[in-house]
N, C-alpha and C positions, 0 to 999 in steps of 0.2 A: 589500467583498471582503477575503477575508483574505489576513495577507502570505506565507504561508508554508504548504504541505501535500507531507507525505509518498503518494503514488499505488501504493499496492502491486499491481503485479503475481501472480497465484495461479491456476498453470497444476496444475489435476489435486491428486490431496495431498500437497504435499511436504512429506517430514521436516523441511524447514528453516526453513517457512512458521513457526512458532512462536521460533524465535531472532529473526526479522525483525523482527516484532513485539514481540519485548521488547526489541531494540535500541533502537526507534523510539518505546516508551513511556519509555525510559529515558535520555531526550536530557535533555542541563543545562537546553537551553529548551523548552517544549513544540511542538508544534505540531499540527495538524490529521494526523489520518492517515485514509485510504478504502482497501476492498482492493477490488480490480476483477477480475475474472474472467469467463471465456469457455466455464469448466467447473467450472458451482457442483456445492456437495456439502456434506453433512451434516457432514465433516471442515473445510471450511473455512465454512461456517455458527456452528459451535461456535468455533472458534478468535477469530471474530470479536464472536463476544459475550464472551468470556473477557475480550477487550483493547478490550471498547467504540469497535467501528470499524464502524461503516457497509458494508453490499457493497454493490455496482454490476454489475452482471449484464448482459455483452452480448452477447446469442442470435447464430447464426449461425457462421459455420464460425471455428474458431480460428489467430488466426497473430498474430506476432510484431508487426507494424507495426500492423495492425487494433486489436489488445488492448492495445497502447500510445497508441495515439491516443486511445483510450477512456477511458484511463485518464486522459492528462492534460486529456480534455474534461470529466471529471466530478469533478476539484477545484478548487476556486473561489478559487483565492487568484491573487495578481500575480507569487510563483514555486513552481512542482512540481517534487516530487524523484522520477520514476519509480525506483519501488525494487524491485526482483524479489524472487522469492521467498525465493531464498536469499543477498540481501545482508545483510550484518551493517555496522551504523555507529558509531560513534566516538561515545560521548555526546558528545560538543563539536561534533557535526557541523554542526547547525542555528545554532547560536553562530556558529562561524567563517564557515557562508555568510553569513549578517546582518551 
């Protein structure tokens, strides 16, 4: 298991989905990152090959508690950062939580 993954959140196509992402590739330490969604799309398909990240795709009606639970069900480490669309993070983020 690993110790540490970013769970991105990606509701619809947000303009901000692409900041998120290069927040989270541009951490002093690395970590795992997955984007999870409840409303894939060819906008957030690309996005994720761009930033080499995994989707997770889960059918059925979209909501906030569901598409979170989702998400931190489908990264595999011993702590998840649910990170939404449009958070941005501190490159030291993942340092300072460790």
């Amino acid at each position: 298991m690993k110790l540490h993954t970013f769970a991105v959140c990606a509701y619809k196509d947000s303009p901000y989905l692409e900041s998120c992402l290069r927040s989270l590739r541009g951490q002093s330490l690395e970590s795992d990152i997955i984007l999870c969604t409840s409303t894939p799309s060819v906008y957030i398909d690309n996005l994720a090959k761009r930033y080499s990240v995994p989707v997770y795709v889960r059918y059925g009606k979209s909501g906030i508690q569901e598409d979170w639970n989702f998400a931190w069900h489908m990264a595999d480490a011993k702590l998840v950062t649910i990170a939404h669309q449009d958070d941005m993070y501190h490159r030291n983020y993942v340092r300072d939580l460790l």
